[in-house]
MARGUPA-711871 format. One record per residue (C-alpha): x, y, z. Coordinates in steps of 0.05 Angstrom, whole numbers, m for minus. Example, Ala and Ser with C-alpha at 12.3 -4.5 7.8 and 13.67 -1.06 7.14 Angstrom:
BEGIN
246 m90 156 $
273 m21 143 $
***
This chain:
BEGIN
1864 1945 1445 $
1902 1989 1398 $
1927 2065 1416 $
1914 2103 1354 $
1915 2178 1321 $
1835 2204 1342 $
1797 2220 1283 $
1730 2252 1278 $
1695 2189 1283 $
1720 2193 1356 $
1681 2252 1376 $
1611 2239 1394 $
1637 2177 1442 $
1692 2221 1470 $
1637 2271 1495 $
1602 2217 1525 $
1670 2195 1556 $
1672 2272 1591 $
1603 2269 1614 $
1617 2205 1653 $
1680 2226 1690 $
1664 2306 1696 $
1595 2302 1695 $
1586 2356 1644 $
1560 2357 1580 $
1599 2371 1510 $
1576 2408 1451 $
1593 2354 1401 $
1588 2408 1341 $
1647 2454 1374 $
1680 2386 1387 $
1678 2374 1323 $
1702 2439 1296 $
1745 2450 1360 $
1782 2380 1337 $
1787 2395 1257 $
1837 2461 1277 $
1876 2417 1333 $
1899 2356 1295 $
1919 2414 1233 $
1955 2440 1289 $
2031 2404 1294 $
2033 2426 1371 $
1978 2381 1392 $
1981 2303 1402 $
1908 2275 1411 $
1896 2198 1419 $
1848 2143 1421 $
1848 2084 1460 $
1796 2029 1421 $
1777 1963 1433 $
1725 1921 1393 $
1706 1987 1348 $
1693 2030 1413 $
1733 2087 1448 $
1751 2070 1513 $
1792 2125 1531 $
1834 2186 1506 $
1892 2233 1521 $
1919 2302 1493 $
1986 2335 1495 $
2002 2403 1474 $
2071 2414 1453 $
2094 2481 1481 $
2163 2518 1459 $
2210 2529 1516 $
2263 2595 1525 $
2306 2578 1571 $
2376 2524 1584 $
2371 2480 1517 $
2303 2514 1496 $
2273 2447 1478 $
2204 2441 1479 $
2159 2405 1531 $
2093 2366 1522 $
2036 2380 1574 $
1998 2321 1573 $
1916 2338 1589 $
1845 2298 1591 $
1875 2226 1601 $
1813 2194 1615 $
1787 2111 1601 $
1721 2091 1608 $
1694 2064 1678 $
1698 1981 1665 $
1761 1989 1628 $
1801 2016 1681 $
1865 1982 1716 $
1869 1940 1649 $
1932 1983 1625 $
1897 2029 1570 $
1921 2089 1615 $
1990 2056 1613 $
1995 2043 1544 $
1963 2117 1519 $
2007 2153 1569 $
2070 2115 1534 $
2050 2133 1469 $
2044 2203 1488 $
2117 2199 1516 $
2133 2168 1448 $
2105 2228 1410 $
2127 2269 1453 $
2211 2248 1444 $
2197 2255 1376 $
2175 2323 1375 $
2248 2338 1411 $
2210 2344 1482 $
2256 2337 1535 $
2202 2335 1594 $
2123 2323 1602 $
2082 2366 1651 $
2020 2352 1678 $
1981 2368 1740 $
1922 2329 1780 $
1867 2339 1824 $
1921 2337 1891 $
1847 2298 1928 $
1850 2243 1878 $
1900 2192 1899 $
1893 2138 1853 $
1912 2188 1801 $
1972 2210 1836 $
1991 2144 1853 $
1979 2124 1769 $
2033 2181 1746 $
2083 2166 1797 $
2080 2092 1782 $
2097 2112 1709 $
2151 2157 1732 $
2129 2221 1736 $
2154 2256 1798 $
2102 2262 1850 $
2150 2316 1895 $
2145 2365 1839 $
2073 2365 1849 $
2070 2437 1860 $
2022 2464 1809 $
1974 2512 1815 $
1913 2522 1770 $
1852 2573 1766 $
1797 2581 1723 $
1784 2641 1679 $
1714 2679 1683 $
1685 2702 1627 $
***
């Protein structure tokens, strides 16, 4: 398995990686567009997980400014997902450390992220790779159009 920069190649399997987990179909053409401005885009980390040719799972970070204490810069990491039949294998593992990797070398001196509070496993996934489960206290809405 190798954890590697996603390139447009990745797209079309990626959406079928969404539709599997969410249950929700991607437009692969505003994928496609949607990805060519976020890897010109220095604040944004995205990564493929591939074995034998195939995507079998992803993750994005977003490196945000900060302006407060040291005013270093943070990563939110978003969309970790790994295809069902490669799960508890380590592809999770190994994309979430090379997102921490990215993310030290962009300066970041922390990595947020928030999950679905029902969904244990997931919990139990970031605090085993040492994120903080008792700063869990995130809130998040969706915005109508």
């Amino acid at each position: 398995m190798e954890i590697r920069a996603m390139d447009m190649g990745d797209i079309p399997e990626l959406a079928a990686l969404y539709k599997e987990f969410w249950n929700e179909d991607s437009d692969v053409d505003r994928m496609r567009s949607q990805y060519r401005w976020l890897s010109g885009n220095g604040s944004y980390v995205l990564l493929s997980a591939v074995e034998d040719g195939r995507l079998v799972g992803s993750v994005m970070g977003i490196v945000c400014e900060e302006l407060y204490g040291e005013c270093r810069p943070f990563l939110v990491a978003e969309n970790l997902i790994v295809k069902s039949g490669y799960r508890r294998r380590g592809i999770g593992a190994a994309l979430m450390a090379a997102l921490e990797e990215r993310a030290a070398a962009k300066g970041c001196g922390q990595i947020i992220l928030v999950t679905d509070t029902p969904r244990e496993d997931a919990r139990g996934f970031y605090a085993a790779l040492g994120f903080d489960p008792d700063s869990h206290k995130g809130f998040k809405k969706k915005v109508k159009r």
